[in-house]
NULUMMAR-521582 format. One record per residue: residue in three letters; x, y, z of N, C-alpha, C in turn. Coordinates in steps of 0.2 Angstrom, whole numbers, plus 5000, padded with zeros to 4 digits. Example, Ala and Ser with C-alpha at 12.3 -4.5 7.8 and 13.67 -1.06 7.14 Angstrom:
REM NULUMMAR-521582
ALA506649725039506249785039506649845039;SER506449895035506849955036506450005039;
This chain:
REM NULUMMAR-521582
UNK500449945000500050005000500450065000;UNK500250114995500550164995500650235000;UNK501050235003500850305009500950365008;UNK500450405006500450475003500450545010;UNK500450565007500450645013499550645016;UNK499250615011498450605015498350565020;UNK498650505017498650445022498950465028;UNK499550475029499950505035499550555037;UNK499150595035498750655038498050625044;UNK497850555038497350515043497550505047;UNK498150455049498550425053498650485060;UNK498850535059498950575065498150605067;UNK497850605062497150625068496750575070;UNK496850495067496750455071496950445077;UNK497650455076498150455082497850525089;UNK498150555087497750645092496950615095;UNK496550575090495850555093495750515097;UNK496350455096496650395102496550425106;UNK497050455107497450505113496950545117;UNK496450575114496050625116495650575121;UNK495250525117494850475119495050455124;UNK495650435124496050395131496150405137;UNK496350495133496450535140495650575144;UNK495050565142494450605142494150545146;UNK494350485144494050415147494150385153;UNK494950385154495350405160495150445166;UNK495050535163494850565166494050535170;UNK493750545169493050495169493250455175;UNK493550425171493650355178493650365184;UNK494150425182494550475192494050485194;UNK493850525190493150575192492550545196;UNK492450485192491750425195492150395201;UNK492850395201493150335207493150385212;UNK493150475213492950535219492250505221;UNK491750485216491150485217490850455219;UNK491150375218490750305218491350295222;UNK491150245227491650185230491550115231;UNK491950065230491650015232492049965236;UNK491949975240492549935245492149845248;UNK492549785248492249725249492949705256;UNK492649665260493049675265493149575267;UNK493649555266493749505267494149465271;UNK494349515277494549475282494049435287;UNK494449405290493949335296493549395300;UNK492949375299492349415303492249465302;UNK492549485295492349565293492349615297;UNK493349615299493549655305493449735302;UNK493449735297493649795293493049825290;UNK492349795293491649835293491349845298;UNK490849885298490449885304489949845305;UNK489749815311489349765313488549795311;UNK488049725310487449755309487149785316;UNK487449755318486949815327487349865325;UNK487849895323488149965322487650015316;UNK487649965313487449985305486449995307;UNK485949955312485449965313485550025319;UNK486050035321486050085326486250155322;UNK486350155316486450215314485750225311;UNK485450195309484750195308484150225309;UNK484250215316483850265323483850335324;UNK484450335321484850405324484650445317;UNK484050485318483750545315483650615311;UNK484650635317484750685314485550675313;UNK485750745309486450725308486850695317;UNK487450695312488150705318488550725316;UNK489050755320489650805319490250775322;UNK490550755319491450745322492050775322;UNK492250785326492850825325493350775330;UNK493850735324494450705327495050745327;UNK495550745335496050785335496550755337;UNK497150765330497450695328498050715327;UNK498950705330499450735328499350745322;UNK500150775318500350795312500550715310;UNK500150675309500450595306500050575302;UNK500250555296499850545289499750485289;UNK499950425293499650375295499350345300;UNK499350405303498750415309498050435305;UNK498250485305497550525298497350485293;UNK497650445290497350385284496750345287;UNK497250325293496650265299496250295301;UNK496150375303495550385306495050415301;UNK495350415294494950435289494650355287;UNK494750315287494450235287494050215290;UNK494350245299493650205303493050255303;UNK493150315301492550365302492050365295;UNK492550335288492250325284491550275284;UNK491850225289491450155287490550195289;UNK490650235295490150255296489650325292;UNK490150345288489750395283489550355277;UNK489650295276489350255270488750215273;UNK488550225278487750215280487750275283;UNK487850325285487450385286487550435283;UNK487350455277487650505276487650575277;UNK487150585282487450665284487650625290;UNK488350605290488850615298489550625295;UNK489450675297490050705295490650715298;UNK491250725295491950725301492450745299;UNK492850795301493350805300494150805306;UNK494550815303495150785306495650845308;UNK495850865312496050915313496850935317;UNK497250955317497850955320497750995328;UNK497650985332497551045337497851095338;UNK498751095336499051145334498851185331;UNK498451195325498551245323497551255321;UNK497451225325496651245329496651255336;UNK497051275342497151285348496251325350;UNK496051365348495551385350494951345349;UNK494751305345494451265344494451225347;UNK495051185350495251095354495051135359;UNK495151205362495051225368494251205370;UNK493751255365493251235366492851165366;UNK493151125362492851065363493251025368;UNK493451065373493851025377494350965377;UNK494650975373495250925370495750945376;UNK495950875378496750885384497150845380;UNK497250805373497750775371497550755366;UNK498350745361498050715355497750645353;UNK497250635350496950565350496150575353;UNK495950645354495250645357494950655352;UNK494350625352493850625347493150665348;UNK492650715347492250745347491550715346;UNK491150675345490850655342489850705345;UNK489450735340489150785341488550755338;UNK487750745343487150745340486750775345;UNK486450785341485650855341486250895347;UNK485950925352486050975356486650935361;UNK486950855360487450835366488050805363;UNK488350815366489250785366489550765369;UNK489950705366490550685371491050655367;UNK491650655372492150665371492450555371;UNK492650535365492850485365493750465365;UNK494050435368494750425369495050375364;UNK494650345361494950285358494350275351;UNK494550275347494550295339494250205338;UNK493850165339493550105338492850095337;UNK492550045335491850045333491550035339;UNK491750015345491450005349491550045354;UNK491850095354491950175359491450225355;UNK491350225348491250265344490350245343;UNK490050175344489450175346489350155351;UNK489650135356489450155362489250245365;UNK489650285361489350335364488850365358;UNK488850345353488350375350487550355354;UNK487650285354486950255357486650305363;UNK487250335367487350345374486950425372;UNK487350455368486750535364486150515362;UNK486150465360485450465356484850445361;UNK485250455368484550435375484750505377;UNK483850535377483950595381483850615388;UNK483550565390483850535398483850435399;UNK484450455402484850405405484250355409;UNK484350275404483750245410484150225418;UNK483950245423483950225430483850135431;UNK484550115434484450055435484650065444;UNK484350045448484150025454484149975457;UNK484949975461485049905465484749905471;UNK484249835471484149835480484649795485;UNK484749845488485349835493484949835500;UNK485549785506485249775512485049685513;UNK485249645507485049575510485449535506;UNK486149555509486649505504486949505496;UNK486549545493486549565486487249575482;UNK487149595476487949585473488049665475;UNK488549695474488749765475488949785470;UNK488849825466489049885459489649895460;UNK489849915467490649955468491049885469;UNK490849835471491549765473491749755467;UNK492549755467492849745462492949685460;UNK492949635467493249565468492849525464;UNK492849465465492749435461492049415460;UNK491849405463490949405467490549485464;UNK490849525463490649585463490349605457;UNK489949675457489649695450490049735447;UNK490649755448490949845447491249865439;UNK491249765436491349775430490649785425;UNK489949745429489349765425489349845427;UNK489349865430489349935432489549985426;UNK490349985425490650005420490550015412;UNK490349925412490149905405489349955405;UNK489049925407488249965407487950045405;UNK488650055411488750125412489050165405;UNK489350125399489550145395489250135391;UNK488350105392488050085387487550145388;UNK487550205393487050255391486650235399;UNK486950205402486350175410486550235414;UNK486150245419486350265425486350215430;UNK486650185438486550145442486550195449;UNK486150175454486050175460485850125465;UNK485650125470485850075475485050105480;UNK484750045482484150085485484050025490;UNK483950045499483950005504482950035505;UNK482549965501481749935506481849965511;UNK482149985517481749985523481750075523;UNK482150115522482350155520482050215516;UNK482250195511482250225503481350205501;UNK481350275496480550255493480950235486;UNK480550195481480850185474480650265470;UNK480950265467480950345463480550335458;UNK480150375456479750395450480450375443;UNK481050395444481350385437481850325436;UNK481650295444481950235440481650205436;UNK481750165430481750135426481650045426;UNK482050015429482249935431482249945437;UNK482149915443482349875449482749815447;UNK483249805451483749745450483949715459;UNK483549655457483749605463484149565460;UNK484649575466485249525462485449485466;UNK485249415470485449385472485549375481;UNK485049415482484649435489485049355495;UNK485449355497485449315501485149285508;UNK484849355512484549345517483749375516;UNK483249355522482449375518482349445518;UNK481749465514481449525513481049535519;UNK481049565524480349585530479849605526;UNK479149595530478449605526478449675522;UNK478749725525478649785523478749805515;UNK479449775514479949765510479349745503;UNK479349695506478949635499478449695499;UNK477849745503477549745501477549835497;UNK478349865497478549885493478549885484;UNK478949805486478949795481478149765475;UNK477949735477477249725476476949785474;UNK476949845477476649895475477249945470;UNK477749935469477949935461477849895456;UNK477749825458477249795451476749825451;UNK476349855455475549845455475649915450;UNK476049955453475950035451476350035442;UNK476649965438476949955433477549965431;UNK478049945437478749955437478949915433;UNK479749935430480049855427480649825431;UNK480649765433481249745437481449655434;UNK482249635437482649615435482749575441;UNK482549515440482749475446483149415447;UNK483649415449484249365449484149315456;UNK483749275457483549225461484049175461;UNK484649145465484949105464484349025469;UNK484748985468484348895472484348935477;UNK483848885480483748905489483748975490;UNK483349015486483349085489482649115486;UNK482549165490482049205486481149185492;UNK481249135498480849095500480349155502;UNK480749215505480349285510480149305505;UNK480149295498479749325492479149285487;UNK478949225492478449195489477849225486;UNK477549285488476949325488477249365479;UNK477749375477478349415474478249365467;UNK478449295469478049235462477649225460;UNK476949215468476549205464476049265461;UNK476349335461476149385457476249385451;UNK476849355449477149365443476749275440;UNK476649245446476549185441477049115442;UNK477549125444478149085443478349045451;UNK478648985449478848945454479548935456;UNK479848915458480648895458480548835458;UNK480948785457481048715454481848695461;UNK481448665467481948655468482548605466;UNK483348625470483848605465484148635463;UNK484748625460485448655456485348635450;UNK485348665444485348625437486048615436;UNK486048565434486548515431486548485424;UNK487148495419486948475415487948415413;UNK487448355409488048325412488348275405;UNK488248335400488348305391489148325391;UNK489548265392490548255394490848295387;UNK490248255381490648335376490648385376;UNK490048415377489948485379490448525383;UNK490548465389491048495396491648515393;UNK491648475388492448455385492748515380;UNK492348535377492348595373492348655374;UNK491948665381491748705383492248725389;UNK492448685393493148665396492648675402;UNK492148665406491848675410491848625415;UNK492248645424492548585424491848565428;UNK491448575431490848555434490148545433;UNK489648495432489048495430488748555431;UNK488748585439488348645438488348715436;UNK489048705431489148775428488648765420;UNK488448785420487748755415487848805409;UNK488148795401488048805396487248805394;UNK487148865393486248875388486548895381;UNK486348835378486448825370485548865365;UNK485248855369484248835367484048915369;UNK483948955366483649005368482749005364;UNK482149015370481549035366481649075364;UNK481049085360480749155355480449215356;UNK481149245360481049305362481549355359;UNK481349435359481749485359482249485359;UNK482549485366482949495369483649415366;UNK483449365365484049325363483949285356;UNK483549345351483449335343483949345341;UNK484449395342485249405338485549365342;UNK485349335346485949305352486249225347;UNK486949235345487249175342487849135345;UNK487849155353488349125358488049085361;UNK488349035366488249015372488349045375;UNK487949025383487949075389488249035394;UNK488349065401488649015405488449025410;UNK487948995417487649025422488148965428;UNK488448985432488748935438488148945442;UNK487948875445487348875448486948905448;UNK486448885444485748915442485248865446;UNK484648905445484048875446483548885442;UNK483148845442482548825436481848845438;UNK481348885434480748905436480248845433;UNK479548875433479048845432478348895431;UNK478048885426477348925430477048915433;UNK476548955437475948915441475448895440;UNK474948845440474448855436473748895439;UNK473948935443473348985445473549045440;UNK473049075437472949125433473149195435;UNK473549215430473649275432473749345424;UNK473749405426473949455418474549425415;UNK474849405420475749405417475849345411;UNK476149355407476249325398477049295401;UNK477149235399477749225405478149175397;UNK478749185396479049175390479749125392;UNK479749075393480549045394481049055388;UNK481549095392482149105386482649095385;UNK482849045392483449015393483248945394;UNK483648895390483248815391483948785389;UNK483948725394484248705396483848635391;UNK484648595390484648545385484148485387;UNK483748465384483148415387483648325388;UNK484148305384484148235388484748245395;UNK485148305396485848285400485848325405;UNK485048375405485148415411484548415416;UNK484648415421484048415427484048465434;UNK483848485438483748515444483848445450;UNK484548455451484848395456484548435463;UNK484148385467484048405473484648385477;UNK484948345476485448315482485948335483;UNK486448305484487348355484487548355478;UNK487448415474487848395467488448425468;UNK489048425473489548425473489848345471;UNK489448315472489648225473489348215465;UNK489748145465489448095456488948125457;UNK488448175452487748185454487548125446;UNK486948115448486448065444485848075445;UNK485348065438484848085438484548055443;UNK483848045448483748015453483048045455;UNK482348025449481648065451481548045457;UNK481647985460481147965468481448025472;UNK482148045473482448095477482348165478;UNK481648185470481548235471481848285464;UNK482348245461482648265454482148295449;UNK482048335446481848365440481948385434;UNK481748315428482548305422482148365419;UNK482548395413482548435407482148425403;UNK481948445396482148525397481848575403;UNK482348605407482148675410482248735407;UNK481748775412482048845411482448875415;UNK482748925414483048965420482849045420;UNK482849065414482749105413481949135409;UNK481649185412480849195411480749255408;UNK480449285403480249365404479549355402;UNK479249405405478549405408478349485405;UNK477849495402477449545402476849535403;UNK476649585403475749615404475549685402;UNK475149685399474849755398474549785401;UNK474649865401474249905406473849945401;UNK473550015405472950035403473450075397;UNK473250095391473350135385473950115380;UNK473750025383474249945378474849975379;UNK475150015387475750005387476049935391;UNK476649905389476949845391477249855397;UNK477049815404477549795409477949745408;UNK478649745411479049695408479649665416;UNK479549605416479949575420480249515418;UNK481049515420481549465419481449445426;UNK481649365426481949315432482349275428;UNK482849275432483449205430483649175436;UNK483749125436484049085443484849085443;UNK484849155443485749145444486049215446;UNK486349245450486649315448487349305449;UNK487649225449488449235447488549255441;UNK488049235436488349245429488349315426;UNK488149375431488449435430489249465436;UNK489549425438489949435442490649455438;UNK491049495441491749525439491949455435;UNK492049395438492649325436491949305428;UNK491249305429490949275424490749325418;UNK490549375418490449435417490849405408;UNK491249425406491749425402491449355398;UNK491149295400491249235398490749235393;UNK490849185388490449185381490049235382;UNK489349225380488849275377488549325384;UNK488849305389488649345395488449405394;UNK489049455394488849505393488349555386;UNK488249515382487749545377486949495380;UNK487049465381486349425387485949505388;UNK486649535394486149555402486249645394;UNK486549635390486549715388485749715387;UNK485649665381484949655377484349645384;UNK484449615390483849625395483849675397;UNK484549715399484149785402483849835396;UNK484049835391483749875384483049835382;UNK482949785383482249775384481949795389;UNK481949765397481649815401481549875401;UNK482149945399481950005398481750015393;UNK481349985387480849975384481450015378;UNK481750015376482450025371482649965366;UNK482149945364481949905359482549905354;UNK482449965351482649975344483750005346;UNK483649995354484550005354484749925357;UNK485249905351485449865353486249845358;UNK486649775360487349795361487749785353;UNK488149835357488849865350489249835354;UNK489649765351490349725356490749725349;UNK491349715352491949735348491949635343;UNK492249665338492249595334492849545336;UNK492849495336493349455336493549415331;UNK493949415329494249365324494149295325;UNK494149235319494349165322495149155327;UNK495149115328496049115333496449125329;UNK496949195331497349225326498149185329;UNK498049185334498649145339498849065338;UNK499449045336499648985333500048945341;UNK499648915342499848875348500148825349;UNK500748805347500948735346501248705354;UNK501148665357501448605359502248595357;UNK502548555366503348545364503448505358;UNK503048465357503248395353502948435345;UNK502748465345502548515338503048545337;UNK503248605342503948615340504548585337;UNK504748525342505048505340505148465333;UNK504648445331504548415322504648465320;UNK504348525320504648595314505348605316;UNK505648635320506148635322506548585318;UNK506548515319506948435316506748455308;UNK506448465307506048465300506448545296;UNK506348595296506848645294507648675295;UNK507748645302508348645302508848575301;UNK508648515300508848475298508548425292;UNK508148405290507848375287507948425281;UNK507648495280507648535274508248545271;UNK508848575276509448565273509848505270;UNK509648435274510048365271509848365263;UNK508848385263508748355257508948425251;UNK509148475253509248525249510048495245;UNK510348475252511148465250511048375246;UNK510748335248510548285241510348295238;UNK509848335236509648355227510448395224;UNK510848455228511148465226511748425222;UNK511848355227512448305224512148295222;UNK511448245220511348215214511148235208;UNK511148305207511248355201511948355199;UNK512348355203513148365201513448305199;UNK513148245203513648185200513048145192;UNK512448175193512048155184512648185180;UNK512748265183513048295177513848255176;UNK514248265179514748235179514648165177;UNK514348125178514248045173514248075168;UNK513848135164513948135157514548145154;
């Protein structure tokens, strides 16, 4: 083919047009990649999104939010707090955030009361607070905590052996205190003989009453259910006898007994060294343990029942215990315990756990919990499997806060490689010996094939 000065003229404005095209098209892309984003997150557990309780909690929240993070001059700092803040502006879109040096906004850090770098602002409708640690679970925990315009009141009854909010030790509640406390709760402590209950409490919590309630006490109490309180009652075995009037209001029996439950794989899994530390695999169909995907752990519990005298109360088992390996041991279950009905024994399935409502006048809901345990909110149990999201979702149902669920920090599958001396030593044997002999005989017997040629 002949190449004329026409043809090479085509040739360059096809060329120019390539280019144009390429470069217009390109541009475009950038442009739409400002625009559109699509990020797919594939680590174990989806460490690097935010949870659906986060994502239905941002939900809720009606009006904007305002953040203001106050972060050195560190551009690896500022990248990560542009990521975790992100996750939340891709389901809210009016939460806004900016990032800020406090250096060279001094006046501003002042106002918002910044004392160091790493404090975080975070801002809805008219309230504020100040977060220390830049995670999704400092970062919704105190959102949840603004989006309550008063704080629900949780009231310990105190004066008959009860758990104490402030014991640190191990028996103690100082860690429910803490934890609850960061979910947007208020706690107080209120002694029956004494004290009136308050207009704003919200929950009553008996936790585990060791010694009885005198008449007067019970008939306080009785007269906050009658008047449509909500309260939380943590009955451990053999207790609760000076409250008999107190069940059969609500309805409910106690089963006497320790539940036991005595399935050797489960123990073994579970690492559980005693039957009566009772693993609840079986949750009813209830609210409060519908997102519940753990087991729970109660160390000596006890098992209710209804009555069958008629009462308002709607009474829902939501903790059930496994029907062939668990039962309410009346005898010593410190000893070989064995099922044994002539002695009183009550096989499975039980319940331990009840939530009770009833309506009042203008179909609003009264609401009671009973569980037959208060060790399994203690400082040592508190932390174990699904404990702590259990008691978050009952007191958020009790204060009728439906719609706020718990925000817990995600965890990976086991990221930590645990070997054994006898593991060791095969890797060990195996890399430092073994890899090197066979490396050094592939090498001779490449040398001596060659050399026979």
């Amino acid at each position: 083919m002949e190449i004329s000065a026409k043809t090479r003229l085509h040739y360059r404005i096809q060329t120019i047009l390539f280019i144009a095209l390429f470069l217009a098209v390109t541009g475009l892309l950038a442009w739409l990649s400002t625009q559109y984003s699509t990020r797919s997150d594939w680590t174990a557990g989806n460490r690097n999104s935010l949870t659906d309780d986060t994502i239905k909690l941002l939900q809720t929240l009606d009006a904007p939010v305002h953040v203001r993070s106050y972060q050195a001059e560190d551009l690896n700092m500022q990248q990560g707090v542009q990521e975790i803040l992100g996750r939340y502006r891709q389901h809210k879109k009016d939460f806004d955030f900016r990032i800020i040096n406090p250096d060279l906004e001094p006046d501003l850090a002042k106002a918002d009361g910044i004392a160091e770098y790493g404090q975080t602002v975070i801002k809805y409708r008219d309230q504020q607070e100040i977060v220390n640690a830049l995670d999704e679970q400092s970062i919704s925990n105190a959102l949840l905590r603004l989006s309550r315009t008063i704080l629900p009141q949780l009231a310990f009854v105190s004066g008959h052996g009860e758990r104490d909010t402030s014991d640190r030790g191990n028996t103690g509640y100082a860690l429910l205190q803490q934890q609850m406390t960061e979910k947007g709760f208020a706690f107080s402590q209120i002694n029956l003989l004494r004290d009136v209950i308050a207009e704003d409490v919200r929950v009553l919590v008996i936790a585990g009453a060791s010694h009885d309630f005198v008449a007067g006490e019970v008939d306080k109490l009785l007269a906050y259910l009658d008047n449509g309180g909500q309260l939380l009652w943590l009955a451990d075995p053999e207790s609760g006898h000076s409250l008999d009037r107190l069940f059969a209001q609500i309805g409910l029996q106690m089963i006497p007994g320790v539940v036991v439950d005595t399935n050797q794989q489960l123990r073994a899994t579970l690492r559980t060294p005693h039957p009566a530390i009772l693993p609840v695999l079986a949750y009813g169909e209830h609210s409060i343990t519908a997102e519940l995907r753990y087991h729970t752990l109660f160390p000596m519990a006890a098992a209710f029942k209804t009555t069958p005298a008629k009462t308002e109360w709607q009474a829902t088992p939501f903790l059930l215990t496994l029907p062939d390996s668990s039962w309410a041991e009346s005898g010593n279950f410190f000893l070989d315990v064995t099922l044994d009905k002539e002695s009183g024994d009550t096989p499975g399935p039980l319940a331990i756990g009840y939530a009770l409502e009833k309506t009042l006048a203008g179909n609003h809901q009264q609401r009671v919990v009973v569980i037959g345990d208060s060790d399994f909110l203690s400082n040592a149990n508190l932390g174990a499997a699904a404990n702590l999201l259990l008691i978050q979702n009952i007191f958020n149902w009790l204060a009728e806060d439906d719609a706020l669920i718990n925000i817990s920090p995600k965890a990976a599958p086991d990221l930590d490689l645990q070997l054994n001396q006898v593991e060791l030593i095969i890797i060990g044997f195996g890399f430092l010996i073994v890899l090197p002999l066979a490396l050094a005989g592939t090498g001779f017997y490449i040398w001596y094939k060659r050399r026979a040629r």
